[in-house]
C-alpha positions, 0 to 999 in steps of 0.5 A: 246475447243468445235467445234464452230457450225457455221462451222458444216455441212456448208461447201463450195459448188458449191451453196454457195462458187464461185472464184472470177474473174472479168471475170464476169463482161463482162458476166454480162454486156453481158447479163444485157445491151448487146446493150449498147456501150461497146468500142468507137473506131475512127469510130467503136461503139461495143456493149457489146454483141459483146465485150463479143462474141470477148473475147470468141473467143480469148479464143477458138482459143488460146485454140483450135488452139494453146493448150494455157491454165493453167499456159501459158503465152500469151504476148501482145504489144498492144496500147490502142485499143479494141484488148488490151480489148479483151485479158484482157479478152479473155487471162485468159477465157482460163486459160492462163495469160497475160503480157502486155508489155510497148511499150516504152522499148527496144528490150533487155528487150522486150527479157528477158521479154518474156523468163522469162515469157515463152511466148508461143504466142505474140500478136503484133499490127502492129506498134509495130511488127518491135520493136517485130522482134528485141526482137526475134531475142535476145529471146530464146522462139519462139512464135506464133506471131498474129499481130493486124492491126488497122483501126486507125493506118495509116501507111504502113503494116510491112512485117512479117510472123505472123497470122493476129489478125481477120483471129485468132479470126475467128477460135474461137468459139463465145459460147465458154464455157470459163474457170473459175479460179479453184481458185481466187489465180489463176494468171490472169497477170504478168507485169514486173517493170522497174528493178531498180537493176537488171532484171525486176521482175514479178509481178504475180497478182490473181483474187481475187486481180484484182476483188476486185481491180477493184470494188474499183475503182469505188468506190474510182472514184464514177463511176456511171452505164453507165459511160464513160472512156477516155483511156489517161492511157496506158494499159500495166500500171498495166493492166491499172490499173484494169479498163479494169474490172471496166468498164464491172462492171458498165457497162461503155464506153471505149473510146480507143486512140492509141496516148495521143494528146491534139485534140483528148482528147478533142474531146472526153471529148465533142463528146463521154460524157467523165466521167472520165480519169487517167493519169501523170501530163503531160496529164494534161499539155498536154491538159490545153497547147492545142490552144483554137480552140482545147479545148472545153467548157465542160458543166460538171464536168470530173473527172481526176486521177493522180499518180506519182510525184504530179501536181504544184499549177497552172496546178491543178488551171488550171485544175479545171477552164477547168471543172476538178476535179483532185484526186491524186492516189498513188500505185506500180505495186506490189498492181495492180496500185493504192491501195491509195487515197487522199480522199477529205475533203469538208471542204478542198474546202474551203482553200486558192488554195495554202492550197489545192494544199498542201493538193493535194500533198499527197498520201493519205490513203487506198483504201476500198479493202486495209486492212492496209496502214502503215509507219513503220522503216524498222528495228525495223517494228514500225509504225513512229510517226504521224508528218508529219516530221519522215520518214519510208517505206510505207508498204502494207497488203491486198487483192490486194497485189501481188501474189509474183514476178514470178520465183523469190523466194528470192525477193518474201521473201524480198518483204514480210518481216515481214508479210508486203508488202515493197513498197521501198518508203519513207514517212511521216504520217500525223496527220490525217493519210494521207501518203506523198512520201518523197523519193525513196530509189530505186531512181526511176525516173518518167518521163511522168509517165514512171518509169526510174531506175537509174542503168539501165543508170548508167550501160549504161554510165558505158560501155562508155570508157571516163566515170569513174564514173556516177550518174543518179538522178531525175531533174524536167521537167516542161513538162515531171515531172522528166527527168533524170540528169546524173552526170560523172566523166571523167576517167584520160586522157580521154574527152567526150561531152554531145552531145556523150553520149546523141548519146551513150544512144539513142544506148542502151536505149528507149528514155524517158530514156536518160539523159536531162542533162549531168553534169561533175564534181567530184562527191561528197561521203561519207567517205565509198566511197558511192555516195551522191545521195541527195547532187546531187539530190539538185544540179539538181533542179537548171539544172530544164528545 
């Protein structure tokens, strides 16, 4: 077979072929618009130009001060502040890949997180730094602790020997010659799941994927230039989802808030223009719950976005009688935060409110950077029948897939199986091929749109004497979407009350993860002995607080 000669002599070079990285785009944005309002924060307005100086400094001075770059892990645990945008950016300037870490875990995991990713500095706001000294204290790795004093953050300094975030990025160079990745499958982050059985798993995500990823979302958004987003999502989800990038790419306003209250969403939906905003069905409740004296009269539509468990029929009514246009987001960790949309049909306005909120309920089909979005048999890897009936596991295979999970080849391989990615969730296709969740095979619990696994309770309850037997399932919380339901069997001669147990797992766990509900009764199983989690899952429906 002959050489095909549109690969003679056209060969990549500097000129013709560059990694792709949203880095990019803050450079751009910079040099494009670099007086226009990058990051709103309380009483502070920074501009591009300065966004882009501050990045650069971070880079240098983790670079020139601290040696940090290819391959080394730089922590943060940071709230929603411009710091957290600074180091999404400032972090893989200098080579480095950076692990936002959820605020809400406890020491324990905060511990085997920064050990497993080798961290070699921790950023730390100052809120967070007591729940930091506690992780270390447990940790192996010793790093360089830089804390984070925020204007907006009241309370008193906490008493710790750590470099201050400002006098650090003193010492970086504003002009910093910031490094490129040496290739776009270099990794830009690593954040961890919720460990569902076992440890948390670190997904490692590349350039490419972070990018691509970040484009389509404001393709999928309709994010026009200029646009003006509302931090309601926390950034260590996903890394934010990948709009701390989107908004460099369009040249947007970040609007940053330590804390997802009703007064201040408001406020900023009417004082700063606010376009857009993601976050759980309880964002949602949280602001259509609000007095009247603190809602506004908003004179434009703001577009919502929403994933986990799917918003009831009346909070999306509601929603849309305050001004909001809500969409519904589906995607894991694993495909860098939401890879699937349900796309709206213009026809489907039409329908009876009860018709859309079914509609609304679903997932939806891929993203444009997604290149397949399938329910396929896990055993035989045959697509299932388009029925809306036959469930399969949802499976991905694309661009903004995982690098793999990070220092842990066999669950890599697993994950992978087969050419495709296993999300572990159980689902339908419908005729049109937009895919519904039907059921968690890892029986993930999301509550406020936190994930909770079931075993990491399960093992806490386990450890208490009175406890024979214990089973952890979703119970619906009007407030939070899914609370957990705990389900014990009382080991014989022994006696314990709710009241115990909650004290018990408030000891050992953060505290959206404690049971709402302890429920003690013979737990049913199967004739092999395993635990009918759906029998419990019915019954819990019923304990709905």
């Amino acid at each position: 077979m002959s050489e095909n000669p549109y690969n003679t002599g056209l060969d990549r070079n500097p000129a013709n072929f560059q990694p792709l990285t949203p880095l990019t785009f803050l450079e751009r944005a910079a040099s494009v618009f670099p007086e226009h309002t990058a990051i709103i924060h309380g009483a502070l307005r920074r501009n591009y130009a300065d966004f882009y100086a501050r990045s650069r400094q971070v880079a240098s001075a983790l670079r020139e001060q601290y040696g940090i770059g290819r391959g080394d892990t730089v922590s943060v645990l940071l709230a929603n502040t411009p710091a957290m945008l600074e180091c999404h950016y400032g972090v893989p300037m200098c080579g480095a890949v950076l692990h936002s870490i959820n605020t809400r875990l406890d020491a324990a995991i905060v511990a085997f997180q920064l050990d497993h990713a080798m961290s070699r500095v921790v950023i730390v706001d100052r809120e967070f730094m007591p729940l930091l000294q506690d992780a270390l204290t447990l940790a192996t790795v010793n790093p360089v602790v830089i804390q984070y004093n925020d204007a907006e953050y009241s309370e008193p300094v906490t008493s710790a020997e750590a470099v201050d975030y400002e006098q650090f990025l003193s010492g970086g160079d504003p002009e910093f010659v910031w490094l490129m990745p040496e290739d776009e499958w270099d990794a830009i982050s690593v954040n961890y799941t919720s460990g569902t059985t076992g440890d948390p798993k670190g997904v490692v995500s590349h350039h490419r994927g972070a990018y691509l990823l970040a484009q389509g979302n404001a393709l999928t958004t309709s994010m026009e230039k200029h646009a003006v987003y509302l931090w309601t999502l926390p950034m260590f989800h996903c890394n934010g989802w990948c709009f701390p990038w989107t908004l460099s790419a369009i040249v947007g306003t970040h609007v940053c808030l330590r804390q997802v209250r009703a007064e201040p969403i408001w406020a900023a939906l009417e004082d700063e223009g606010v376009t857009h905003l993601c976050g759980a069905p309880i964002v949602m409740s949280l602001m259509i719950s609000a007095p009247e004296g603190v809602k506004r009269n908003l004179d434009r539509t703001v577009q919502f976005f929403t994933a986990a468990a799917p918003p009831p029929e009346k909070l999306l009514a509601d929603m849309k009688s305050a001004g909001f246009d809500v969409t519904h987001l589906y995607g894991l960790t694993e495909t860098y935060g939401p890879a699937v949309v349900n796309d709206w049909h213009r026809e489907w306005s039409k329908l009876p409110t009860s018709e859309q909120a079914a509609l609304k309920s679903r997932q939806g089909v891929r993203y444009l950077p997604l290149e397949q979005l399938e329910v396929l048999d896990p055993e035989t890897m045959s697509p299932v029948p388009r029925d809306g009936k036959t469930m399969g596991e949802v499976m991905f295979r694309g661009n903004v897939v995982m690098k793999g999970y990070f220092r842990n080849a066999k669950a890599t391989q697993e994950a992978f199986k087969g050419g495709w990615f296993h999300s572990g969730d159980l689902g339908v296709m419908h005729p049109d091929g937009y895919v519904q969740l039907k059921d968690r095979s890892k029986d993930i619990i999301i509550s406020g749109g936190e994930n909770i696994s079931s075993i990491e309770v399960e093992e806490v309850l386990y450890r208490h004497s009175a406890v024979a037997i214990a089973a952890v399932v979703a119970m619906p919380h009007e407030k939070w979407g899914e609370t957990p339901c705990a389900f014990i069997e009382l080991a014989p001669g022994h006696h314990v009350d709710a009241e115990t147990l909650t004290g018990w797992c408030r000891d050992q766990l953060a505290a959206y993860k404690v049971p709402g509900r302890f429920v003690f009764t013979s737990i049913p199983r199967t004739s092999t002995g395993k635990i009918q989690k759906f029998v419990l899952r019915e019954q819990a429906r019923d304990f709905a607080i």
